[in-house]
C-alpha positions in Angstrom: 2.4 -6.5 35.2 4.1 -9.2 37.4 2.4 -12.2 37.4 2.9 -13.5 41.1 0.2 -16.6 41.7 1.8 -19.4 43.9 5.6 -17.7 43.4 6.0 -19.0 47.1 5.8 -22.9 45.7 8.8 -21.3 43.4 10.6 -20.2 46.1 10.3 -23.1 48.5 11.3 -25.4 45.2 14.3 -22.6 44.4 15.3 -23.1 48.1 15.3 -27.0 48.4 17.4 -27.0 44.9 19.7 -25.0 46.4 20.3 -26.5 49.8 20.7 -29.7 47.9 22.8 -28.6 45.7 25.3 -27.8 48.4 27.0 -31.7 49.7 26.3 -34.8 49.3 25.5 -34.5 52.9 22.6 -32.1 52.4 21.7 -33.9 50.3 21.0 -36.9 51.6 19.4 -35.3 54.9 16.9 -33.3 52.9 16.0 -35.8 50.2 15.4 -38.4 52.8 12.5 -36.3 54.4 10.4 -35.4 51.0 8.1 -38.3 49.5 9.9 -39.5 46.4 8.0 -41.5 43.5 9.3 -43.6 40.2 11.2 -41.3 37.1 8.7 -40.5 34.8 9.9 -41.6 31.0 8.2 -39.3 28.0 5.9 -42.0 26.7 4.7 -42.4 30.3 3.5 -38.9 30.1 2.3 -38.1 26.2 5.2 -36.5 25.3 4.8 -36.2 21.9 8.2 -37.8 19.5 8.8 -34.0 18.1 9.0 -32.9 21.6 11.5 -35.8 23.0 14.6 -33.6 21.9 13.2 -30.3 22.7 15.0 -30.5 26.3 18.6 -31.2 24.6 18.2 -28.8 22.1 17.1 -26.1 24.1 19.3 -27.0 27.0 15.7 -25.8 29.4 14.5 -28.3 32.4 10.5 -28.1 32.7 9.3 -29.3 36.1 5.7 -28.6 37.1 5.1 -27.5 40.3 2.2 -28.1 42.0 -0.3 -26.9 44.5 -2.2 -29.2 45.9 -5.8 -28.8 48.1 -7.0 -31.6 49.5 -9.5 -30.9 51.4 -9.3 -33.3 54.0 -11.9 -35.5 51.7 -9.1 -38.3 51.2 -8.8 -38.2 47.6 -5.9 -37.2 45.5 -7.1 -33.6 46.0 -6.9 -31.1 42.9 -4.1 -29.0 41.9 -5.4 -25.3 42.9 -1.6 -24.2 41.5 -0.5 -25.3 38.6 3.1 -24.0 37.4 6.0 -25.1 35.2 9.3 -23.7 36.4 11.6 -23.4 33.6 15.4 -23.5 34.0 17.3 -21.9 31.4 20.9 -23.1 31.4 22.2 -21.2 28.4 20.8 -17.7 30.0 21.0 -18.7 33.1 17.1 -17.7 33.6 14.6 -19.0 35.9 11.1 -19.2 33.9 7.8 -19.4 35.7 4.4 -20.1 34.0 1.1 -19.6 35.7 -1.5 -21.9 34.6 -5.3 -21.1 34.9 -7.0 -24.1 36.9 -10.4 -23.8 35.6 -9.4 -23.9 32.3 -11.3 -25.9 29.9 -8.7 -28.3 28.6 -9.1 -32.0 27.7 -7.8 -34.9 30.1 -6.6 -37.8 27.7 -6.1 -41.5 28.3 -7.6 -43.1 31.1 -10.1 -40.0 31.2 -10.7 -38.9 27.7 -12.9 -36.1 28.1 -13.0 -32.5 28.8 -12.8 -31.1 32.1 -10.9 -28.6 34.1 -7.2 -28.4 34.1 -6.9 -28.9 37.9 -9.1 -31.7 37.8 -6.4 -34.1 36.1 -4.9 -34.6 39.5 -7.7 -35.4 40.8 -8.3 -38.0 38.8 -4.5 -39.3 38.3 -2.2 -37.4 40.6 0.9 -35.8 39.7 1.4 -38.0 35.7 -2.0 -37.7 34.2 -2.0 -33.3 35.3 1.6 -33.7 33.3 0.2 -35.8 30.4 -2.6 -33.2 30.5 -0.6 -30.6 30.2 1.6 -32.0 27.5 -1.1 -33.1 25.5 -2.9 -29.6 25.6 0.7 -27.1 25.4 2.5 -29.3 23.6 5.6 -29.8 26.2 7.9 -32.3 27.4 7.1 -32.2 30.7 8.5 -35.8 32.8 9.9 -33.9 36.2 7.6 -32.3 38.7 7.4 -31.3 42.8 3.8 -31.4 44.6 3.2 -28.9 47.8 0.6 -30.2 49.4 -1.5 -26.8 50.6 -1.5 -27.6 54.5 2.1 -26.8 53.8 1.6 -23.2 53.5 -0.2 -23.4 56.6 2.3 -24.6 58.9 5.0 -22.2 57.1 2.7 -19.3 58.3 2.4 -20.7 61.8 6.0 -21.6 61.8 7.0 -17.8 60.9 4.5 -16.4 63.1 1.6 -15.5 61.1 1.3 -12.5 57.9 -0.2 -9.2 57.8 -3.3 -9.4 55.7 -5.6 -6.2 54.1 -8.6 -8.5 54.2 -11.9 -6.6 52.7 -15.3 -6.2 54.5 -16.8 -8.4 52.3 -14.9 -11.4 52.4 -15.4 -11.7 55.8 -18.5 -14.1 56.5 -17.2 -16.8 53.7 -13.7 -16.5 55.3 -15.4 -17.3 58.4 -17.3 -20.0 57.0 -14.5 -21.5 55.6 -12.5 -21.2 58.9 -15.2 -22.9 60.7 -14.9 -25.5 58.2 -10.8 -26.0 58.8 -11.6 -26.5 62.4 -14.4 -29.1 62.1 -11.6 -31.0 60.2 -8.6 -30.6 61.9 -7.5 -33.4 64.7 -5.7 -30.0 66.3 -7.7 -28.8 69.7 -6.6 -25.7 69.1 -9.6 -24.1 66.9 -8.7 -20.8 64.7 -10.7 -18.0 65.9 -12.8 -16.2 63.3 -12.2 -12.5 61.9 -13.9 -9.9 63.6 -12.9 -7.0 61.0 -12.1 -6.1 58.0 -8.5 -4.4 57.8 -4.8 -5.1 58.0 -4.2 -7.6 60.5 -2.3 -10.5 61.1 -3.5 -14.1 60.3 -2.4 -17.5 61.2 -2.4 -20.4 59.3 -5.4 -21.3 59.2 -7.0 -18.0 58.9 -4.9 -17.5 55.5 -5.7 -21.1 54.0 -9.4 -20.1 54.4 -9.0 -16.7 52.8 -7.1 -18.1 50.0 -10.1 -20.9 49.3 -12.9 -18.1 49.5 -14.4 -18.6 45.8 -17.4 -17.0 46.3 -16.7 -13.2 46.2 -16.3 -12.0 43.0 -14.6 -14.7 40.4 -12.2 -17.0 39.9 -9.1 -14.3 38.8 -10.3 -12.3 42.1 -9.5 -16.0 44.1 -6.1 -15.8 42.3 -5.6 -12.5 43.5 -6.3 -13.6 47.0 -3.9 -16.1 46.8 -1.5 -13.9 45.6 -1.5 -11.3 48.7 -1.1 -14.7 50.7 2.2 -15.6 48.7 3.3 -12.0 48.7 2.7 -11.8 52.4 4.4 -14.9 52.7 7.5 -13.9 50.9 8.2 -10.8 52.1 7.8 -12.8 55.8 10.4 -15.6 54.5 12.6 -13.6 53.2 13.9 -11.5 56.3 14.6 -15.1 58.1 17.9 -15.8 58.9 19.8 -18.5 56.7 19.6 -21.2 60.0 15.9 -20.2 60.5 15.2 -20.9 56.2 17.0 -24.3 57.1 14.8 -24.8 59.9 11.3 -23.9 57.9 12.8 -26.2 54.9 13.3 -29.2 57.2 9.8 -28.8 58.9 8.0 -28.1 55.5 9.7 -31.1 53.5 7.7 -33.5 54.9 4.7 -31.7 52.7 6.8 -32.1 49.2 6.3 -34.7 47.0 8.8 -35.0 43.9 9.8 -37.4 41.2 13.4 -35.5 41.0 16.3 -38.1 41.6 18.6 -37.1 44.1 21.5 -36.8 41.5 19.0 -34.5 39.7 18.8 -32.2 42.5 22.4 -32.0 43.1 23.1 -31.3 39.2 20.7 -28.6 39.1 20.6 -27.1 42.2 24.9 -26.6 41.6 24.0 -24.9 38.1 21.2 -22.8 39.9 23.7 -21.6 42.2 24.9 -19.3 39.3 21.2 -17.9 38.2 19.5 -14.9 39.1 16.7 -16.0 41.3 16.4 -12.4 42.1 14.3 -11.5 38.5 12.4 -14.7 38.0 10.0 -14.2 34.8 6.7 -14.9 34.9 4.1 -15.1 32.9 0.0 -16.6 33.4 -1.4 -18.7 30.5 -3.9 -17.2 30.1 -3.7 -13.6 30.5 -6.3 -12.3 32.5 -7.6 -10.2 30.1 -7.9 -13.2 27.5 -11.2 -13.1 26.0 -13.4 -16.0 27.5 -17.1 -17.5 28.1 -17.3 -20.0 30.9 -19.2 -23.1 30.2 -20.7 -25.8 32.8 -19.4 -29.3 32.1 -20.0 -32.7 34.5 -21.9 -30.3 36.7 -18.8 -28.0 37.3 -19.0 -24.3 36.5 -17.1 -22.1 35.8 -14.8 -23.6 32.8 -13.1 -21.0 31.0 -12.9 -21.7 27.2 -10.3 -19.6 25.3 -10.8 -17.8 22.8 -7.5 -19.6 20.6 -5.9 -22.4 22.5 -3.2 -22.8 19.4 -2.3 -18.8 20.6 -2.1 -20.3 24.0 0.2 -22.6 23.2 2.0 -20.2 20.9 2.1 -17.5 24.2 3.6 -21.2 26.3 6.4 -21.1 23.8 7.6 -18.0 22.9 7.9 -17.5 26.9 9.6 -20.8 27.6 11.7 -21.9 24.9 12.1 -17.9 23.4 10.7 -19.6 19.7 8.2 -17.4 18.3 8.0 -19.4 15.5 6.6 -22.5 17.2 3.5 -24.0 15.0 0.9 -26.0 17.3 0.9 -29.7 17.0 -2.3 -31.4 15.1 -3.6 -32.5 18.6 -3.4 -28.9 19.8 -5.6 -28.1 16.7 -8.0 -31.1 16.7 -8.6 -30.8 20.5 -9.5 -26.8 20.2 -11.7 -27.9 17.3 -13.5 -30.7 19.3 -14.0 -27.9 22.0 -15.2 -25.6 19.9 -17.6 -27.9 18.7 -19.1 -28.9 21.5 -19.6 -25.8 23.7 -19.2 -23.3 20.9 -16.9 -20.4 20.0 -15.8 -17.4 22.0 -17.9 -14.7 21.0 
């Protein structure tokens, strides 16, 4: 089963590699539109001193991408898509790993608590969600590229629209949260509401509030929702002309945030080149027919415990770094013990 939650963020990442990757020229006229923060180093990010080597060993670049909802509330927002795009230079592979955002994980140093996984940006932006997810996967992740979510709305708008099968009953919380977009938006221009159920075509807006409906049925049917978005999406993107994909790139990097160097982008978009983006793997941590109880923390709800987070992090490995092997590290184990302890085992 393909596992196709926020592949669009891949894409758009695969595309501005790429481009990059092609002159210094490029280069320099796309890097100078994204927002660009300081080089991460491992200690700045928990990775743990077994892990340090694991990228030269493995020859495989993590970088997390995230997708990031703000809300308009101006705070750092949470990370509503939370991926690690894995390049493989010995196969020549692109990776992809889905990670569940309501998972019951625990947020280390400054937080120190549990809480859900896309709640670490929340709390510390882009280095505490990869310290998180270090601490509780055991990787060595220090790269990463944000998408702020009111990117995928203007890349709808800017490609007029997607065709949407939206179900009867999603309509009055779709509307709700339309009417919500528009009481927020400085645009004039409100987004009208959905009449019917049915394929049809939606805007922007329309699709933003679709994606954020989490009130029919549960958090994996959300996911799914956001997945016919991205599928849409692609299918849109990908009969553009190469000058209109330069176009949509240069409108939407303004939305990107990334700690990649320039030099970075270069090196690995020129190595890229020679991959087969055309059979990305892909795989969702966890699966969604993992065996789970949700669990109310902080007054959240739902949190998702697993039923083995040390087979979590065993599934994390065996997919990225193809080592089936791989042992969890003690603060893998103490942390699913401290979980377990305090809101109880899977049954």
């Amino acid at each position: 089963m393909k596992k196709k939650v926020g592949i669009i963020l891949c894409v758009i990442f695969s595309l501005l590699v790429l481009i990059l990757g092609g002159s210094l020229f490029a280069a320099n006229h796309f890097y100078s539109k994204v927002e660009t923060t300081e080089s991460l180093k491992p200690e700045d990010v928990g990775v743990s001193e077994g892990l340090v080597q694991k990228e030269e060993e493995s020859n495989i670049v993590n970088i997390a991408v995230l997708g990031i909802d703000r809300d308009g509330d101006g705070s750092n927002g949470r990370s509503d898509a939370i991926k690690v795009i894995s390049l493989d230079m010995n196969s020549k592979k692109v990776k992809l790993t889905s990670f569940q955002r309501d998972t019951l994980i625990y947020i280390p140093n400054p937080e120190n608590d549990f809480d859900k996984l896309n709640h670490a940006y929340w709390y510390g932006g882009a280095p505490l969600t990869l310290k998180t997810l270090n601490y509780n996967f055991d990787l060595d992740i220090t790269r990463y590229v944000a998408f702020n979510f009111d990117a995928i709305e203007h890349i709808i708008d800017t490609i007029d629209g997607i065709e949407l099968d939206v179900h009867e009953n999603e309509l009055k919380v779709t509307n709700d949260y339309i009417k919500s977009l528009n009481s927020a938006s400085s645009n004039d221009v409100d987004a009208p509401y959905l009449t019917k159920g049915g394929l049809q075509t939606l805007s922007g807006r329309q699709a933003m509030a679709y994606m954020r409906n989490r009130y029919v049925g549960d958090d994996f049917d959300r996911m799914n929702r956001q997945n016919k978005v991205m599928e849409a999406m692609i299918d849109k993107v990908m009969n553009q002309s190469y000058t209109e994909l330069l176009g949509l790139l240069d409108a939407c990097l303004p939305y990107v945030e990334t700690n990649l160097t320039m030099n970075e982008m270069i090196s690995f978009g020129t190595k890229v080149l020679t991959f087969d983006l055309k059979n990305i793997e892909q795989t969702q941590i966890p699966a969604s027919d993992n065996k789970n109880k949700t669990v109310s923390y902080k007054g959240y709800s739902p949190l998702y415990v697993m039923n083995s987070y040390q087979d979590l992090v065993r599934d994390v490995h065996a997919f990225i770094y193809n080592d089936t092997e791989y042992q969890p590290s003690p603060t893998v184990i103490e942390t699913e013990a401290a979980i377990y302890e305090t809101f109880g085992r899977v049954e």
